[in-house]
C-alpha positions in Angstrom: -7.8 -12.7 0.8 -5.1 -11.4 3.6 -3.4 -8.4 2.3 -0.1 -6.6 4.0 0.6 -3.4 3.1 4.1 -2.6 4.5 3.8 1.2 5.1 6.7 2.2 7.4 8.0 5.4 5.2 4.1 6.9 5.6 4.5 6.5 9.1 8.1 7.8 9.6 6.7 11.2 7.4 4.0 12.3 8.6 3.3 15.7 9.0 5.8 16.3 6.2 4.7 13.4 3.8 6.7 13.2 0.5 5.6 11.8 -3.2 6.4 8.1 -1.7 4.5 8.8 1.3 1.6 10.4 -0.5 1.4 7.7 -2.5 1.1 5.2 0.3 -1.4 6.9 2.2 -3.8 7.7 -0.8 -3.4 4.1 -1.7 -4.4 3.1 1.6 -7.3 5.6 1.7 -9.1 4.4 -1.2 -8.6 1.2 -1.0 -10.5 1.4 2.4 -13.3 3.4 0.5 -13.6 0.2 -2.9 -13.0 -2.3 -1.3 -14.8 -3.7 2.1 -14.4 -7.4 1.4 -11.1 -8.5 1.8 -9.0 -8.5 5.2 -5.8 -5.8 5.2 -2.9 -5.3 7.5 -0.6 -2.3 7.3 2.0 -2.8 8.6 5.3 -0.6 10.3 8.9 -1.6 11.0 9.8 1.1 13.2 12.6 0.6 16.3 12.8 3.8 17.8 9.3 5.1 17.5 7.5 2.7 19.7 4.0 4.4 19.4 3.4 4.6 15.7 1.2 2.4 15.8 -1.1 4.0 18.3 -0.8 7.3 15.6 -1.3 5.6 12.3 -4.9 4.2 14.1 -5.8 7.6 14.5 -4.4 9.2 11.9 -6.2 6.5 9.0 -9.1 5.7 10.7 -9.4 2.2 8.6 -12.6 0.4 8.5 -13.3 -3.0 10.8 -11.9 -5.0 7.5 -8.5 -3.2 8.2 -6.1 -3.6 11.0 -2.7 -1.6 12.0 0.3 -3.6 13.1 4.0 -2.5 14.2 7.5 -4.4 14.5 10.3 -2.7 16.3 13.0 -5.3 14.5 16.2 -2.7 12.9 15.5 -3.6 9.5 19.0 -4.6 8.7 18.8 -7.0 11.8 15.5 -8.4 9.6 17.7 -8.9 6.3 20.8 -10.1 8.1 19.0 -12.6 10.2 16.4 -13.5 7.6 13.5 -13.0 9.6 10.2 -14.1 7.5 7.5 -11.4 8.1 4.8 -14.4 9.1 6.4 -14.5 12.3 5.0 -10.9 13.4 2.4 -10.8 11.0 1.1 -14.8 10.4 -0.1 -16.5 7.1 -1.3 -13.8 4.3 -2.0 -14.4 0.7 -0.3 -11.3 -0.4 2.1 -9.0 0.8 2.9 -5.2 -0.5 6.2 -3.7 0.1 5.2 0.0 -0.7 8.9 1.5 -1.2 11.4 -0.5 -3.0 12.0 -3.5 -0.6 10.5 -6.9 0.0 11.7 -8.1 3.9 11.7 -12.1 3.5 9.0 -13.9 3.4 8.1 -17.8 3.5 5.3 -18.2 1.9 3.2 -15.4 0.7 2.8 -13.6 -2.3 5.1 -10.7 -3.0 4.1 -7.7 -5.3 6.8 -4.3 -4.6 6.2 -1.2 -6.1 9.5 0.3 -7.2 9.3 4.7 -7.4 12.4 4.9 -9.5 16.0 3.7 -10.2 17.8 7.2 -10.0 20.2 5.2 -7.1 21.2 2.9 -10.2 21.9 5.6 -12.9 25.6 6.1 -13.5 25.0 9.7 -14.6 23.3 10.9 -11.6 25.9 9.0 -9.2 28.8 10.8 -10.6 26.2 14.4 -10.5 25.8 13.4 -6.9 29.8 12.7 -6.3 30.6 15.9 -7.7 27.8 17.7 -5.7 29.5 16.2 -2.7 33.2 17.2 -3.7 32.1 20.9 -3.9 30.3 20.3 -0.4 33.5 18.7 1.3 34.1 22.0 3.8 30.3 22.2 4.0 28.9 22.8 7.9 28.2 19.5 9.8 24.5 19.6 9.3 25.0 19.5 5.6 27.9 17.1 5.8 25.6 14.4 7.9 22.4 15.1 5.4 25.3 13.9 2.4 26.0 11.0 4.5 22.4 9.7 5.2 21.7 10.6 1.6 24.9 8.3 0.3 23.7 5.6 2.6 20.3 5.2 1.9 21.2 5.0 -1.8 23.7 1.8 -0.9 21.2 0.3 1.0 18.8 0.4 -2.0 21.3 -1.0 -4.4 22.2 -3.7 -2.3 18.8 -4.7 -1.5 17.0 -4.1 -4.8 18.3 -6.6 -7.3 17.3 -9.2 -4.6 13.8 -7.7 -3.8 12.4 -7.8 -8.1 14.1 -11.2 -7.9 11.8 -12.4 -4.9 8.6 -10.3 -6.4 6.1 -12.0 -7.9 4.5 -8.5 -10.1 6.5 -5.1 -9.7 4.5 -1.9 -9.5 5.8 1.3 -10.7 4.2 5.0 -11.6 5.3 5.7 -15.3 6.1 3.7 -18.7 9.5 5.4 -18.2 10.5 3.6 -14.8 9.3 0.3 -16.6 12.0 1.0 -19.1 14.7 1.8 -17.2 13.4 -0.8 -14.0 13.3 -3.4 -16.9 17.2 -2.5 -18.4 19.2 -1.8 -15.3 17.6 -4.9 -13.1 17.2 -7.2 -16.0 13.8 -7.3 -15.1 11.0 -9.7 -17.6 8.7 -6.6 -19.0 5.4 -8.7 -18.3 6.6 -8.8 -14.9 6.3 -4.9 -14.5 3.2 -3.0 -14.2 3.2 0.8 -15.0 -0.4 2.3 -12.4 -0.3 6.0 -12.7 -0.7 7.7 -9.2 -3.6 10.3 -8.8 -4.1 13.9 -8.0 -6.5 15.0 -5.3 -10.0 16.6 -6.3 -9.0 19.3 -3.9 -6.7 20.6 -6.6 -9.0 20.8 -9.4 -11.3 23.6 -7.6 -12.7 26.3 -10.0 -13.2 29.0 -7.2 -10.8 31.9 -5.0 -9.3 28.1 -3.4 -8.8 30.2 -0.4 -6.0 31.7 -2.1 -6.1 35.0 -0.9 -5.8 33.4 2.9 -3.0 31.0 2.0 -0.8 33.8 0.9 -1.6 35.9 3.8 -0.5 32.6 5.7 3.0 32.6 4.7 2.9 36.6 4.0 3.6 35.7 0.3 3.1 38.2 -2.6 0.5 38.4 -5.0 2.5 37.2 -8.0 4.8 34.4 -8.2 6.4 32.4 -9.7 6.2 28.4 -7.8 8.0 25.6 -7.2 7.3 22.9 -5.0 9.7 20.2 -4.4 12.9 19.3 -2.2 16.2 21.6 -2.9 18.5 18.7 -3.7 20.8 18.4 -6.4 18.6 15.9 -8.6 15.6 18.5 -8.1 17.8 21.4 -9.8 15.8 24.3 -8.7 18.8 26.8 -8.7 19.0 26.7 -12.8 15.1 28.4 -12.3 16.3 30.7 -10.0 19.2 32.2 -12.0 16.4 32.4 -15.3 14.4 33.8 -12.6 16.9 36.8 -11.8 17.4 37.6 -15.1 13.6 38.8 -16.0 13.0 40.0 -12.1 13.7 43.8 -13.6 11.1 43.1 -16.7 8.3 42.2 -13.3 9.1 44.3 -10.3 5.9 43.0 -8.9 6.8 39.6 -9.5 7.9 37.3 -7.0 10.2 33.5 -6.7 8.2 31.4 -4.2 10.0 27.9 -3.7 8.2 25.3 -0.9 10.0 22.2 0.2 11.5 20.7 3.5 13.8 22.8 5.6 16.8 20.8 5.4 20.6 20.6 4.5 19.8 20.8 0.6 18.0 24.1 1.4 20.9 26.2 3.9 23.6 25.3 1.0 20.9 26.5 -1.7 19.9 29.9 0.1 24.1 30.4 0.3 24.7 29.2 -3.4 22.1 32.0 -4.3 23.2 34.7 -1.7 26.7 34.5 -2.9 25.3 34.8 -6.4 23.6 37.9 -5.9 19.8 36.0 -7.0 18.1 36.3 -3.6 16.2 39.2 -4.3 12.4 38.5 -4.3 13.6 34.9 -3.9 10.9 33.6 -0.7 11.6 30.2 0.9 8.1 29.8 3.3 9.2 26.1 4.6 7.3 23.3 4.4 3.4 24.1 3.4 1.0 22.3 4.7 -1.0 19.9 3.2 -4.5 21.9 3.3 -2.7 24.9 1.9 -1.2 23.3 -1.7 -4.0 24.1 -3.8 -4.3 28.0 -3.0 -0.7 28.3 -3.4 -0.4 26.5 -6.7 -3.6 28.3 -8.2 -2.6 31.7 -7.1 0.7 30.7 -9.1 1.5 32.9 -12.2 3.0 29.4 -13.4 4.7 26.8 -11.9 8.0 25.5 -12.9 9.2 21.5 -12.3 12.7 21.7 -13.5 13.8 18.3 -11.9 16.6 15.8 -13.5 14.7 12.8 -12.4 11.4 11.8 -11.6 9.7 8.3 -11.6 6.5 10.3 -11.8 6.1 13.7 -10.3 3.3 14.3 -8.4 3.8 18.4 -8.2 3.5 18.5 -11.9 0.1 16.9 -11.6 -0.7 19.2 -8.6 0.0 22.0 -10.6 -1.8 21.0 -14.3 -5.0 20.1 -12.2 -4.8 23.5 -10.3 -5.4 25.3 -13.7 -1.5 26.8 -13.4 0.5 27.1 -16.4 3.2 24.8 -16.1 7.2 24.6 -17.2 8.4 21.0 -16.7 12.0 19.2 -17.8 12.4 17.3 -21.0 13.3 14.8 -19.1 12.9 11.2 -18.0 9.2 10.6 -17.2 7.9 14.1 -17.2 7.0 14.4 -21.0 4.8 11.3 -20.9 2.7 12.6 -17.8 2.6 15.8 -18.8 1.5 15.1 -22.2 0.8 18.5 -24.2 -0.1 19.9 -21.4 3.0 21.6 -20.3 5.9 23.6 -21.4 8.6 21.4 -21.8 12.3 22.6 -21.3 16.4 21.7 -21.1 16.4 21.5 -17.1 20.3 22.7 -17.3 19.5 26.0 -19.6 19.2 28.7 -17.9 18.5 30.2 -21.4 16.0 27.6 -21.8 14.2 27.9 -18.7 14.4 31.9 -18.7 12.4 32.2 -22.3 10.0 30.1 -21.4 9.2 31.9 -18.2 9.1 35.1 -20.7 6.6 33.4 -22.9 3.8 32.6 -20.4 4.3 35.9 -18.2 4.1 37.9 -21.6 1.1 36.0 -23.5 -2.1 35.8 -21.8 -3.6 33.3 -25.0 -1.2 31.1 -24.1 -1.4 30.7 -20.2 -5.3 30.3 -20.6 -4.3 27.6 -23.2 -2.3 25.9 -20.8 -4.6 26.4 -18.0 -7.4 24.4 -19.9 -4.9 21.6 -21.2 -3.8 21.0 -17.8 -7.2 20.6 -16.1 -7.8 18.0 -19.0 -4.6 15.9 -18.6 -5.0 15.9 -14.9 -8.5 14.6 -14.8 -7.0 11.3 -16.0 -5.5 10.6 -13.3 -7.4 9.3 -10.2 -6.4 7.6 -6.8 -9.5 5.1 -7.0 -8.3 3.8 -10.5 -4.9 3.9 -9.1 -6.2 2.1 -6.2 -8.6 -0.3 -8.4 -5.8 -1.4 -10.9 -3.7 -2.3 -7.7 -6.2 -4.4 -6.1 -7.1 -6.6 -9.8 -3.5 -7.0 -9.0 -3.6 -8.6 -6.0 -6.4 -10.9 -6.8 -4.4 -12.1 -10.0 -1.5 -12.6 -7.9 -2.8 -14.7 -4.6 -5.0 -16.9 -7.3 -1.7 -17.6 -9.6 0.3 -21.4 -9.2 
């Protein structure tokens, strides 16, 4: 069996990989380690960066089953001019698009794993609209990140109805984004498969973590609060912050320690909460690498995921298997992942988000509670089975008529 693995967001994000990304490359990764039989191409669509190619070979270091291959077609010149993939790839019995989108194809099998549908959500549109009005006199930098943000989300609803149409089995991370894949694209159920993502063993350490180096690192506190996410308006991490500044005098040695990309979200963010009077003890340290995650969330005096969306939500995980007591919204499909084995709350209440903050810094019962229910949960979830489930799919799709 010939399997392509259309990865072009993992190679467009690394060194700053996000959940989509992550999910791709630990896909990739244990695949490589299960499964030595079958031949795999992944495979990039990149037209400006013209040695990706030469980086992703180093960067995956694939066994002699696996190869790397690279287009340089603009993908819209692809979808406009209806270029199959088998003319830069050849024949294949399967092909994976990894993030949303299946290019055309003549002949091959087509499985697409869909992450979510927030782009197809009425609610969230009109939240994004109104986020946009109130940014109209924004600076440039955060007027262009609006304007790639609005167009990527057109490109996804005008390609997605046509890309479950063409699949032959949908993949997605939660029972949740079944649902809601299922009601808004008119999708058959039996046609969608819900494979929970993993969580790294790194996270799930028992020792110091190296926590002690990691916040000398980024010359962060000794308590804190954590979040980990991007700043954006469906991430909603400024309701957190204003619960935060309400108990900061009940902790003067406690600290607000939010991680996430340095980009137009974040410079309207730090002004939101400078005008409001909320940055003190507020610390933005960037970006944190990779290696450095699981000291920071296990130092963490809790870690709060107060998102309005999430097709899954790979922090939450992160931060359950780290042993950190965690606050989570009540919303779409963080209750099923995080089971019992986080605090759940209105993402919108301040009030909401503030008590709960109270309750874990002021009960140390509970936080070991939650400490041992999150190691649990999280040791159900694993990138080989991830990787496993995906692969039974593959081999039940290229045998089907």
């Amino acid at each position: 069996m010939r399997v392509v693995i259309e990865a072009t967001e993992l190679g467009l994000s690394f060194g700053s990989m996000n959940g989509v990304s992550r999910c791709i490359f630990h896909l990739i990764d244990a695949l490589a380690r299960i499964d030595t039989s079958n031949e795999y191409v992944v495979f990039f669509n990149s037209f400006r960066r013209r040695r990706l190619r030469r980086q992703m070979e180093e960067h995956l270091r694939l066994p002699s089953n696996w190869a790397v291959a690279q287009a340089s077609i603009p993908l819209r010149l692809c979808e406009t001019a209806r270029l199959e993939v088998e003319l830069q790839l050849g024949r294949f019995d399967v092909f994976h698009g990894t993030f949303d989108y299946l290019p055309p194809i003549r002949c091959g099998k087509r499985v697409v794993t869909i992450h979510d549908v927030r782009y197809l959500e009425e609610d969230l549109d009109r939240l994004i609209r109104d986020d946009e009005m109130t940014l109209a006199d924004a600076p440039r930098r955060v007027i262009k990140g609006l304007a790639a943000r609005r167009n990527m989300m057109r490109w996804q609803r005008r390609t997605v109805a046509r890309t479950v149409d063409a699949a032959d089995v949908i993949i997605t991370h939660s029972l949740f984004s079944a649902r809601r894949i299922a009601q808004t694209l008119e999708v058959e159920p039996a046609k969608i498969h819900a494979l929970y993502p993993g969580v790294e063993r790194r996270f799930s350490l028992r020792e110091d973590q190296g926590i002690a180096a990691t916040l000398r690192r980024y010359r962060l506190p000794s308590r804190y609060i954590l979040y980990v996410n991007r700043f954006d308006t469906l991430k909603n991490p400024t309701p957190a912050i204003r619960a935060f500044a309400q108990i900061a005098h009940e902790y003067p040695d406690l600290y607000f320690v939010l991680c996430g990309p340095e980009d137009y979200c974040l410079s309207h963010l730090k002004d939101t909460i400078r005008h409001e009077g909320h940055d003190e003890r507020v610390l933005f340290p960037g970006f944190v690498d990779e290696s450095d995650l699981p000291g920071l969330y296990a130092g963490a005096e809790l870690f709060v995921l107060p998102s309005l969306y999430e097709g899954f939500g790979l922090p939450l995980i992160e931060g359950l298997a780290s042993g950190t007591p965690v606050v989570a919204s009540a919303t779409s499909s963080l209750p099923e992942i995080a089971g019992e084995a986080a605090l759940l709350v209105d993402p919108r209440s301040v009030d909401s988000l503030r008590e709960t903050f109270r309750a874990i810094l002021g009960n140390r019962e509970l936080q070991e509670t939650l400490r041992a229910k999150g190691r649990d949960r999280a040791a159900e979830f694993s990138w080989d089975t991830y990787a496993r489930k995906t692969l039974e799919i593959y081999e039940s799709v290229a045998t089907a008529p």
